[in-house]
VEXDREN-2710 file (C-alpha; in Angstrom, 1 decimal):
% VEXDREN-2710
k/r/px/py/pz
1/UNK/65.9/48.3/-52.3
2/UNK/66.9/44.8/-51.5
3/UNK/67.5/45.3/-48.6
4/UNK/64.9/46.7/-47.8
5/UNK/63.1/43.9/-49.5
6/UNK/64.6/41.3/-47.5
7/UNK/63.7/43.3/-44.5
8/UNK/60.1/43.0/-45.8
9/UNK/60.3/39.7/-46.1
10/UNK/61.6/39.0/-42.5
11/UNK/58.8/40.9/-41.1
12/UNK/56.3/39.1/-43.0
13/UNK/57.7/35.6/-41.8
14/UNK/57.1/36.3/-37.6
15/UNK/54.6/34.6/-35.7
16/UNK/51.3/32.5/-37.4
17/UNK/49.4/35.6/-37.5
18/UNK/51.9/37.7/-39.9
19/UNK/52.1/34.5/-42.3
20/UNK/48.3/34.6/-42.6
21/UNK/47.7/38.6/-43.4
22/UNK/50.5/38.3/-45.6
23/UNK/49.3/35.0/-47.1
24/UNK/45.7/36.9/-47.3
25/UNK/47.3/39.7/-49.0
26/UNK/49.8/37.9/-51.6
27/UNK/46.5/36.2/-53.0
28/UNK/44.7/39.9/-53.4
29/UNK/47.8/40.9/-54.8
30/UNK/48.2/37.4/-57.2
31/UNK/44.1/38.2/-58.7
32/UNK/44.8/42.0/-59.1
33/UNK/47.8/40.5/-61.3
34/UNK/46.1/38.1/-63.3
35/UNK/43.3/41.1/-63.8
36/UNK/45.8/43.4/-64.9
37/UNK/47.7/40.8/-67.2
38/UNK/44.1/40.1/-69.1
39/UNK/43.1/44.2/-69.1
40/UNK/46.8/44.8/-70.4
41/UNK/47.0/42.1/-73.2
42/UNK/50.0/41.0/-71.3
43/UNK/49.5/37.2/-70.6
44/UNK/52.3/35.1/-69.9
45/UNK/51.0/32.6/-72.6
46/UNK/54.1/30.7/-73.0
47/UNK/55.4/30.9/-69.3
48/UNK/51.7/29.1/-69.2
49/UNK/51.8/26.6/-71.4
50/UNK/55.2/25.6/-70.0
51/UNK/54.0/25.2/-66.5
52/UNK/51.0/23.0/-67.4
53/UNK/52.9/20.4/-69.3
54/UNK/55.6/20.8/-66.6
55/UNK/52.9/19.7/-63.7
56/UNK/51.3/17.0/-66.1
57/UNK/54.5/15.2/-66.5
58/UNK/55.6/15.1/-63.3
59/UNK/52.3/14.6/-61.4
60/UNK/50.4/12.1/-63.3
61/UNK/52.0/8.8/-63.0
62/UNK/52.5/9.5/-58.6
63/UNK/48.6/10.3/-58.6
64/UNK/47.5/7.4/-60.7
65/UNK/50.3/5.1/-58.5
66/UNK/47.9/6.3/-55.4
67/UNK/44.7/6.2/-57.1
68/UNK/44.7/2.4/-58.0
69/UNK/45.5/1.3/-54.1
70/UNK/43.5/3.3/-52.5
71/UNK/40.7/2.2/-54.9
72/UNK/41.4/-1.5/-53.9
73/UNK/41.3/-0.7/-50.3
74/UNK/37.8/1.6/-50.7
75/UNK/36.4/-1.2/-52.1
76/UNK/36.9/-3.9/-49.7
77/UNK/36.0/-1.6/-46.9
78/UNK/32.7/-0.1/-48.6
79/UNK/32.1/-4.4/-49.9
80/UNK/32.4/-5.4/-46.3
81/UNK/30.6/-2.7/-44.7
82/UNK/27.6/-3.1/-47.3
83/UNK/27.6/-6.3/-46.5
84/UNK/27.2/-6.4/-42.6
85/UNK/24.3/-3.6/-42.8
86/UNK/23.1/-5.7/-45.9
87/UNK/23.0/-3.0/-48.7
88/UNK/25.1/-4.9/-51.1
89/UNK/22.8/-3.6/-53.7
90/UNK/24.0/-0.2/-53.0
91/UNK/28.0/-0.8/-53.0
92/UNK/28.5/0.4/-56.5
93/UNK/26.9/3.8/-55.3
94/UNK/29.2/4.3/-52.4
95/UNK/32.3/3.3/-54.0
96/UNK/31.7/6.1/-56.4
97/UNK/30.2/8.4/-54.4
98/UNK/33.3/8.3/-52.1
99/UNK/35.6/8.7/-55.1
100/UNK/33.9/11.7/-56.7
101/UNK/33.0/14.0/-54.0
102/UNK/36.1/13.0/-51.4
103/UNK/38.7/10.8/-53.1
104/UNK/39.6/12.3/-56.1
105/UNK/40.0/15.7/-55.7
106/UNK/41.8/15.0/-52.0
107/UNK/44.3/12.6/-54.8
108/UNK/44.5/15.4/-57.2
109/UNK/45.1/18.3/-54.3
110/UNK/48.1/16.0/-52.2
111/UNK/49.9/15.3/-55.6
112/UNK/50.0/18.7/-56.4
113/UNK/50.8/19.8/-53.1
114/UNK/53.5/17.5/-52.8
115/UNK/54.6/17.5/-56.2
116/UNK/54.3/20.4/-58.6
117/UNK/53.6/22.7/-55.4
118/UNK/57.2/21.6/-53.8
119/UNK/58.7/22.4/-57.2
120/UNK/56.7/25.7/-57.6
121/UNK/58.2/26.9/-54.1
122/UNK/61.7/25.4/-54.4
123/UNK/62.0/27.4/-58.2
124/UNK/60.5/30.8/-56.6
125/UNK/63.0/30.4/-53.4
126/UNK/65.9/29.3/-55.5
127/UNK/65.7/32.7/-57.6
128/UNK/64.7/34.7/-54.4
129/UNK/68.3/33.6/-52.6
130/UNK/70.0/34.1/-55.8
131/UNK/68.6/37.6/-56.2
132/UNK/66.8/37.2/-59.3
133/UNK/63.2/38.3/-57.3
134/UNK/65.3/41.7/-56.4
135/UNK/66.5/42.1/-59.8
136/UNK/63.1/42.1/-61.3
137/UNK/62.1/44.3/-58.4
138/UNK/64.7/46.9/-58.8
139/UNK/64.1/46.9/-62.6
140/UNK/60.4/47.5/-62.1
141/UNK/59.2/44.2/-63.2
142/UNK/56.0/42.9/-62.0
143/UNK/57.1/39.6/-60.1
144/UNK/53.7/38.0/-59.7
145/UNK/52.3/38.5/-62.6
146/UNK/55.2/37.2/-64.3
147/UNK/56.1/34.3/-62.1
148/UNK/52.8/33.5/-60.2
149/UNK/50.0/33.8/-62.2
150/UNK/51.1/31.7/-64.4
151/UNK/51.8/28.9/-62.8
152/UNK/48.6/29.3/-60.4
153/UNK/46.5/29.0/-63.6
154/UNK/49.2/26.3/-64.8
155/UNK/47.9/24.1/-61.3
156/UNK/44.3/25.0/-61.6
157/UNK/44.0/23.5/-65.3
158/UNK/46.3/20.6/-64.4
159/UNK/44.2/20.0/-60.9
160/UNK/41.0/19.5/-63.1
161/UNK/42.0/17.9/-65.6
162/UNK/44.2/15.4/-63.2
163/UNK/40.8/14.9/-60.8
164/UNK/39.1/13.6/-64.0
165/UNK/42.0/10.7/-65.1
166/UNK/42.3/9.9/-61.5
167/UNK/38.5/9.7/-61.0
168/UNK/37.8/7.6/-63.5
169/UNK/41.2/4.8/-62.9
170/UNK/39.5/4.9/-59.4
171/UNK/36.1/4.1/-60.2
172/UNK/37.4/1.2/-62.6
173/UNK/39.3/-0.1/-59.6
174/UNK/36.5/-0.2/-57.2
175/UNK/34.5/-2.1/-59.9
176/UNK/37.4/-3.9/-60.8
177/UNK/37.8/-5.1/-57.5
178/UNK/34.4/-5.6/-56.5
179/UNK/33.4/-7.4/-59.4
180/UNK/36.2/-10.2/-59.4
181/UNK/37.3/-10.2/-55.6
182/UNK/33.4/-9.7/-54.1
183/UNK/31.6/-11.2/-56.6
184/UNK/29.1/-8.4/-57.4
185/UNK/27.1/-8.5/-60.7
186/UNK/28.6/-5.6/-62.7
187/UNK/24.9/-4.4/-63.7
188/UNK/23.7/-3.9/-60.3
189/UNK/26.9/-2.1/-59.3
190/UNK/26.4/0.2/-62.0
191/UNK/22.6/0.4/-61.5
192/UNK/22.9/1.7/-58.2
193/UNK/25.3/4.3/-59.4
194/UNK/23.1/5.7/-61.9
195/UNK/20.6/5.5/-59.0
196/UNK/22.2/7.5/-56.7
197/UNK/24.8/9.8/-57.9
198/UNK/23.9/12.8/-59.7
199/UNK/25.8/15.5/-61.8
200/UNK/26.0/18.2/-59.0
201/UNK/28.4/15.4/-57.4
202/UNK/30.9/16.0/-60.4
203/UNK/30.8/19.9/-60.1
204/UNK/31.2/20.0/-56.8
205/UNK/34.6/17.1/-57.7
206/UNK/35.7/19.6/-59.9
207/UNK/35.1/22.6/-57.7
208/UNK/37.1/20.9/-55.1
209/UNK/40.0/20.6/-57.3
210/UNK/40.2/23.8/-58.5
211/UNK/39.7/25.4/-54.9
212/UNK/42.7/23.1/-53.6
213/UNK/44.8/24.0/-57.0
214/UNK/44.3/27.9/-55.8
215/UNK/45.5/26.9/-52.6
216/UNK/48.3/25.1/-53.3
217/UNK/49.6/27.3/-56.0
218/UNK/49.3/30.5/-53.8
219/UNK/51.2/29.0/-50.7
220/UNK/53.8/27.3/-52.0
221/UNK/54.3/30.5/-54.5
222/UNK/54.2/32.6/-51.4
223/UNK/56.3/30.3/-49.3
224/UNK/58.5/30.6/-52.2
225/UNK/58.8/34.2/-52.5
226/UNK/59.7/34.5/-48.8
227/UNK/62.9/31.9/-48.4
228/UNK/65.6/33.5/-46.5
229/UNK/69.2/32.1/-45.3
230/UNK/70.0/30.4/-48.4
231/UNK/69.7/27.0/-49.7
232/UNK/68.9/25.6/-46.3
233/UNK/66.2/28.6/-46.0
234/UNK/64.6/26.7/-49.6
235/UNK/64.5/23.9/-47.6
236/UNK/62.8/24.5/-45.2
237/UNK/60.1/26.7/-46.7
238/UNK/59.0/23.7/-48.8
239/UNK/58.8/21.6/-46.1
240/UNK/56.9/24.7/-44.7
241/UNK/55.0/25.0/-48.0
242/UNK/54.1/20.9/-48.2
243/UNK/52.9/20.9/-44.7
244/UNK/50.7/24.5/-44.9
245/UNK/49.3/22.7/-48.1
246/UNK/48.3/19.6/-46.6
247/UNK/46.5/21.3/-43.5
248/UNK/44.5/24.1/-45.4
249/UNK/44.1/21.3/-47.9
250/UNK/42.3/19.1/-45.5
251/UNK/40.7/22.4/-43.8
252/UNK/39.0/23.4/-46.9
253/UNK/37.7/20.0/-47.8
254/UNK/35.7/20.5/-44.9
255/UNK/34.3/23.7/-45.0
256/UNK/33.8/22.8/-48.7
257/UNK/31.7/19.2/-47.6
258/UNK/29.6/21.0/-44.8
259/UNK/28.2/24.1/-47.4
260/UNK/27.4/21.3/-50.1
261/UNK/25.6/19.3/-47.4
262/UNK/24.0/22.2/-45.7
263/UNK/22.5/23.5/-49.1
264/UNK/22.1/20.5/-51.4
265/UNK/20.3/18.6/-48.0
266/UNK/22.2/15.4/-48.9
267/UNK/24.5/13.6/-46.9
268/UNK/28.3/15.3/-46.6
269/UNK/29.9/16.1/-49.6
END
C-alpha cells in the first residue's frame, strides 16, 4: 500500500495541470473531513488549540515588524500624493482605506504563507518521508482529518484575528506618521475617515483573510502531503509551497477586489 501510495503521489506531482485537479480535489477532500469530524463528534480539539497558539507565536512579531514600515511608507506616499492633487483633507481616509481593504489582509496572508504555511508543509513532508503518512494509511487512519483540518482551522482563526492587530498598528502608523512628519491636524484625519470608510470595508478585511488562510493552509498542507526524495524533496516543496501561496495569494486578492467593486459600485476593494 505504500507503494502504491507513493506511486499516487508521483502521478499527482506531473505537469501544472495534475497539481491543480489534485489541489482542487485535496480541498473537496479537506471540507468532507472537517464535515465528517463535526457529524462524528470527532474534532481534533486539542491538535487545534495547539496549532493556533503554534501560528500566533511564531507569526506575530514578523507581521507587526512589516506592518509598522510599510505604514510609514503608505503614508508619505498617500501625504504627498494628497497633496499634489490637493485633497489633503482626505489623507486620513486613504491611509486607512488602503490599510483595511488591501494592506492588512495581503500582511496577514504573506506572513502566514511564509511563516506558519512553510512550517505546516515542512511538518506534513517531514512525516510523509519518514513514513508516518503510510503508517496512518495502512492502519486506516483518516490523515486529513487528523492532520489538516486542524491546522487549516488553526490558520483561518489566527489569519483573522492577526488582520485585526496588524490593522490597527498600521492605521496608528499612518496617523502616527502623518500627524508628526506632515503636519496634519489629527481631527481632520480622523474626520475624513469616519467620512469615508464604512463597515462593509472591515468585512470584506476580514473576508480577505480568511479566504487567503484557506488558501494557504490547503497548499502548503497539500504540498506537504506530496514531498518525495527525502529531505531535499521537503525542501523543495516549501519552496514550491511559499511560491504557489504568494501567486494564488496575489491572484485571489484580485478576483476578490474586482467582485467587491463590481457589486458594492465603489472604487476597488
Amino acid at each position: 500500500m505504500a507503494a502504491t501510495a507513493t506511486t499516487d503521489r508521483a502521478k499527482a506531482l506531473r505537469g501544472p495541470a495534475a497539481q491543480v485537479v489534485g489541489m482542487i480535489d485535496f480541498t473537496r477532500r479537506v471540507f468532507s473531513a472537517l464535515v465528517a469530524s463535526i457529524a462524528g463528534r470527532r474534532f481534533p480539539l486539542a491538535e487545534t488549540v495547539v496549532q493556533i497558539w503554534f501560528a500566533i507565536r511564531v507569526c506575530t512579531l514578523p507581521a507587526l515588524a512589516v506592518s509598522v514600515p510599510f505604514g510609514i511608507i503608505l503614508a508619505l506616499q498617500v501625504g504627498v500624493l494628497a497633496q499634489e492633487v490637493g485633497a489633503v483633507a482626505f489623507t486620513g481616509a486613504g491611509n486607512t482605506l488602503a490599510v483595511v481593504r488591501q494592506a492588512s489582509p495581503l500582511i496577514t496572508a504573506l506572513m502566514l504563507s511564509g511563516v506558519a504555511g512553510s512550517a505546516i508543509c515542512a511538518d506534513l513532508g517531514s512525516r510523509r518521508i519518514r513514513e508516518e503518512i503510510d503508517a496512518m494509511e495502512v492502519m486506516g487512519l483518516p490523515v486529513i482529518e487528523r492532520l489538516v483540518v486542524p491546522r487549516m482551522l488553526a490558520i483561518l482563526a489566527v489569519a483573522v484575528l492577526l488582520n485585526g492587530v496588524v490593522m490597527f498598528f498600521t492605521i496608528m502608523t499612518t496617523l502616527s506618521v502623518s500627524v508628526v512628519i506632515q503636519d496634519l491636524p489629527p481631527g481632520s484625519y480622523l474626520a475624513s475617515v469616519s467620512t469615508l470608510a464604512q463597515m462593509s470595508d472591515l468585512w470584506l478585511s476580514l473576508a480577505k483573510a480568511a479566504i487567503f488562510a484557506i488558501i494557504c493552509a490547503i497548499v502548503s498542507s497539500y504540498k506537504g502531503l506530496n514531498a518525495q526524495r527525502g529531505p531535499t524533496g521537503v525542501g523543495e516543496a516549501v519552496t514550491s509551497s511559499v511560491v504557489t501561496n504568494f501567486v494564488l495569494l496575489f491572484a485571489a486578492n484580485f478576483l476578490i477586489s474586482q467582485v467587491h467593486s463590481t457589486f458594492s459600485g465603489g472604487p476597488i476593494g
